[in-house]
C-alpha positions, 0 to 999 in steps of 0.5 A, spaced: 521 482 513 517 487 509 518 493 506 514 500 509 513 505 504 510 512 509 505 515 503 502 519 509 500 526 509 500 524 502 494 525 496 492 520 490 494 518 486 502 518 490 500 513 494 499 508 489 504 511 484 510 509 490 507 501 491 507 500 484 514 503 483 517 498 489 513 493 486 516 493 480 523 493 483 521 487 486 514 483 485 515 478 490 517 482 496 512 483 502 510 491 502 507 494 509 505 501 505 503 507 510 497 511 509 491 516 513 485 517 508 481 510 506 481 513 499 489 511 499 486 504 501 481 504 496 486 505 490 491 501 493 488 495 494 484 496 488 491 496 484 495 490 488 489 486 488 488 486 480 495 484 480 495 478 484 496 480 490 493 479 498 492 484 502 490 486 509 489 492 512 490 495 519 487 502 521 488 505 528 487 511 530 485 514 523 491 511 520 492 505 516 496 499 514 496 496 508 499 489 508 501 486 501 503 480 499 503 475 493 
């Protein structure tokens, strides 16, 4: 099962910061990471990408998911 980080109504760079804080605590956990502006989508795919991770993303009705696994 995976970990959700709610980072909605939130603005970059938060986002970003709060994935990167839980995947330091963990690297090989699953994260679904909450968001509702493409701009957090763009950075935090961005980010987890460039650290070997796959990402998949889900929006539905203006809001999205952001699946993380390595």
């Amino acid at each position: 099962m995976a970990n959700i980080i709610d980072a909605r109504g939130r603005s970059c760079p938060e986002p970003v910061i709060m994935t990167k804080n839980e995947i330091d605590i963990n690297p090989n956990i699953e994260l679904e990471v909450l968001v509702d502006t493409h701009v957090a989508v763009e950075n935090i795919t961005r980010f987890v990408t460039g650290k070997g991770y796959n990402v998949n993303v889900e929006e539905k009705n203006g809001e999205y998911t952001i699946h993380i696994k390595k």
